[in-house]
Structures are given as C-alpha cells and as structure tokens.
Steps between C-alpha positions, in 0.01 A plus 500: 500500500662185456471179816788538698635183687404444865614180711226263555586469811524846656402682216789751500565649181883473602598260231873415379545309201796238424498367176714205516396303206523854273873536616597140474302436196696820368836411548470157408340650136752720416752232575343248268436780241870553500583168456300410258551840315900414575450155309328621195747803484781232490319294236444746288886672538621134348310559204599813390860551310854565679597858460781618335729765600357678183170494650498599867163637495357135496670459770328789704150407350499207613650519819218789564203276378647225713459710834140673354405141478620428854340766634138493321509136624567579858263789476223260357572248770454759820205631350314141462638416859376812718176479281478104601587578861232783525216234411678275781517800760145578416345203497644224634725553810467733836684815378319807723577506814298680775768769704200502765474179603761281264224296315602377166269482198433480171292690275323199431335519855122586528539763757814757369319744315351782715297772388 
C-alpha cells in the first residue's frame, strides 16, 4: 500500500492539493510554445513560393502545416510547463493543505508521510 499524506501537524489524512506553480507554469508554456511555434510558422511561410490560382492545393497545405505547427508548439509548451510546475509544487513551495487544522506544507517536510 502506498504512504498516504497526513498533516504534520494533526496528522489528518484530510489533504487538498493546489498546484499553483503546475497551472501557472502551464499556461504560461503553452503560451510561449505558441509564440514561438507562431514565429517559426511565419518564417518558414516567407520562404515557400506564392500560389497560383492553378495551384490551390499549396495553398491548403500550407495553411494546414501552418496551424499543425501552431498547435504541436503550443502542445509542446503546456507539456514542459505543467511538468516544470509539478517539480515546483512538489518540492519547493507549500502546496497540501491540511482541511483539519489549515496547516500548509510541503512534501519536502520531514513529518508528511504516515504509515
């Protein structure tokens, strides 16, 4: 059976969890990963040739690898972030709180696991 969390305090096994850092870490990932996805996308749109009415396909291609790119990047970005923001939640802030007694902790502290 795996430890369960219990408040050092109290020891109450009533534990919520907040994850700030995995949230803001998150959102501010798959921002960056779509702008920086968004930048090379543009880059790389005003190196490839004009289309022709002839050739509308192009067109379509490229509008569709232009939003895959976009979206992979964005993707990418919010993955890194709430894997960043774990570590931080985990290890270096107060983000279990004690619905007994209101004690905040980390995981960190000597005294949360209870057996």
């Amino acid at each position: 059976m795996p430890p369960t969390l219990t408040c050092p305090q109290c020891g109450s096994s009533n534990i919520v969890t907040y994850d700030f850092a995995k949230k803001i870490c998150g959102a501010v990932g798959a921002f960056l990963g779509t702008v920086l996805s968004l930048s090379a996308a543009i880059a790389m749109s005003r190196r490839s040739p004009i289309p022709t009415p002839s050739h509308p396909v192009v067109l379509t291609g490229q509008a569709g690898e232009f939003l895959r790119l976009v979206v992979f990047g964005a993707a990418t970005g919010y993955t890194a972030g709430l894997k960043l923001g774990q570590a931080i939640d985990e290890n270096l802030i107060e983000n279990f709180e004690c619905m007994t007694c209101g004690c905040t902790f980390s995981k960190t502290d000597p005294d949360h696991i209870g057996i």
